[in-house]
N, C-alpha and C positions, 0 to 999 in steps of 0.2 A: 504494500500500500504506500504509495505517495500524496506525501501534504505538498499542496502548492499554493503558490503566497500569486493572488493577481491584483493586476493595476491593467485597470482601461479606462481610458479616455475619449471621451464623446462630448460632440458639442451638435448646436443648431446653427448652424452661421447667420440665419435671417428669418424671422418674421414679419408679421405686418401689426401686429401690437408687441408691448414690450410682458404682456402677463398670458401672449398664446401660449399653452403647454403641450410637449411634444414629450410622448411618453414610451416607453419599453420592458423590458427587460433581460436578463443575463442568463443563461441556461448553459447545463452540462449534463449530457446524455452518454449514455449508454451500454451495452447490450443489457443489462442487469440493473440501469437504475436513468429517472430522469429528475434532476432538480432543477430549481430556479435557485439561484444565487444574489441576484439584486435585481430592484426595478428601477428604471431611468425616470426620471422627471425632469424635464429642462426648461425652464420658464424662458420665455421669449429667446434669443438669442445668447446663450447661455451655453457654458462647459464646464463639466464637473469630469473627475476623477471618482472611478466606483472601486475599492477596494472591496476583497474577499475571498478566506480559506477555503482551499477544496481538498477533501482527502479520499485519496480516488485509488481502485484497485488497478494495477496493471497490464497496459492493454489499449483497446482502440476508445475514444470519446470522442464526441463534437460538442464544441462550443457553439452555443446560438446566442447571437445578440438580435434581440425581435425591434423593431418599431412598429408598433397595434395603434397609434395616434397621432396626427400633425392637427392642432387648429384651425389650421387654412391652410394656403393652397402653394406658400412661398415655404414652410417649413421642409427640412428634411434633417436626417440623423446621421450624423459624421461621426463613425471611428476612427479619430485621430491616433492613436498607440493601444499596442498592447503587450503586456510588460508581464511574462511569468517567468515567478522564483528569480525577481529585478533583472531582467534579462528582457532587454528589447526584442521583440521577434522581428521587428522593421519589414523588409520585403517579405519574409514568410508571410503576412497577411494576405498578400494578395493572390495567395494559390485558394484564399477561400471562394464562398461563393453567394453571389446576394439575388433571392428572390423574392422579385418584389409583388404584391398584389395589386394589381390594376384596378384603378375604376372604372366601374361602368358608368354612361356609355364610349367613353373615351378608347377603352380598347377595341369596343368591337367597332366603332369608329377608325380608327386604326388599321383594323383587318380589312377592314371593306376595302380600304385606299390602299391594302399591298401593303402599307407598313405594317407586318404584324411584330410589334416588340417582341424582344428577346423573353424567353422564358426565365433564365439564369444568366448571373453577371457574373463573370469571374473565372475560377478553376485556372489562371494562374493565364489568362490569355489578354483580359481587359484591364491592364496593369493595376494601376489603384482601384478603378470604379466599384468595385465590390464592395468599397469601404464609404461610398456615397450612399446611402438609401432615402432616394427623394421620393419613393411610392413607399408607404405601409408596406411591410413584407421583413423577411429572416436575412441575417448575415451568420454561414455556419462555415467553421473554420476545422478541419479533423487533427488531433494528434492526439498520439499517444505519450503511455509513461512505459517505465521511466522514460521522464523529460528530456533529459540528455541523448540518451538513444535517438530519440525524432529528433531533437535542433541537429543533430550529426548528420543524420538523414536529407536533410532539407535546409541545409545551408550551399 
């Protein structure tokens, strides 16, 4: 079993009030267990740092960073760092992958005119954009423990 010490940082770069709230939360899944770890709340244009403990068997996990709320229509959710057992993962971020949930009628909107957006942002092709989530929708990032094993892996 590994303990692991996290730090992520998330902001909204923009709203259109200063008291919209754009909301989330921090998940770690898997095969044998799903928790939530922290929920995001960011008031207007705002970045907070969310610490918290995980002690995890080892083995394969995903991290999910959710956004389930933007106020209006300029908000979205920027994961700007993420930082396990003080250890920047930097580029590893971007091999995760961000799906986002469309509105209707905007998507089928979309589809009719050929644009059909991407289902998935990311898997290590869309450089940073995975780490943008300007629609409601999951940022899920895989690795395993022990920890050092994966950063070896994937650097």
């Amino acid at each position: 079993m590994s303990q692991l010490e996290f730090e992520i940082t998330v902001r909204c770069p923009q709203t259109e009030t200063d008291n919209a709230q754009t909301r989330g939360g921090i998940y770690i899944n898997s095969d044998k267990n799903s928790e939530q770890f922290a929920e995001i709340k960011l008031n207007g244009a705002e970045e907070k740092v969310i610490k918290f403990q995980a002690f995890l068997e080892d083995g394969e996990h995903t991290m999910q960073i959710t956004h389930d709320f933007s106020a209006d229509h300029v908000s979205a959710m920027v994961i700007e760092k993420i930082v396990i057992d003080e250890i920047d993962i930097g580029v590893i971020a971007y091999s995760g992958t961000y799906t986002p949930t469309y509105p209707e009628p905007w998507y089928s909107d979309e589809v009719d005119a050929g644009r059909t957006p991407k289902e998935t942002i990311g898997n290590g092709v869309d450089g940073s954009a995975p780490l943008f989530m300007g629609w409601e929708g999951r940022y899920e990032l895989k690795f395993s423990t022990p920890l050092y094993e994966w950063l070896l892996e994937n650097i």
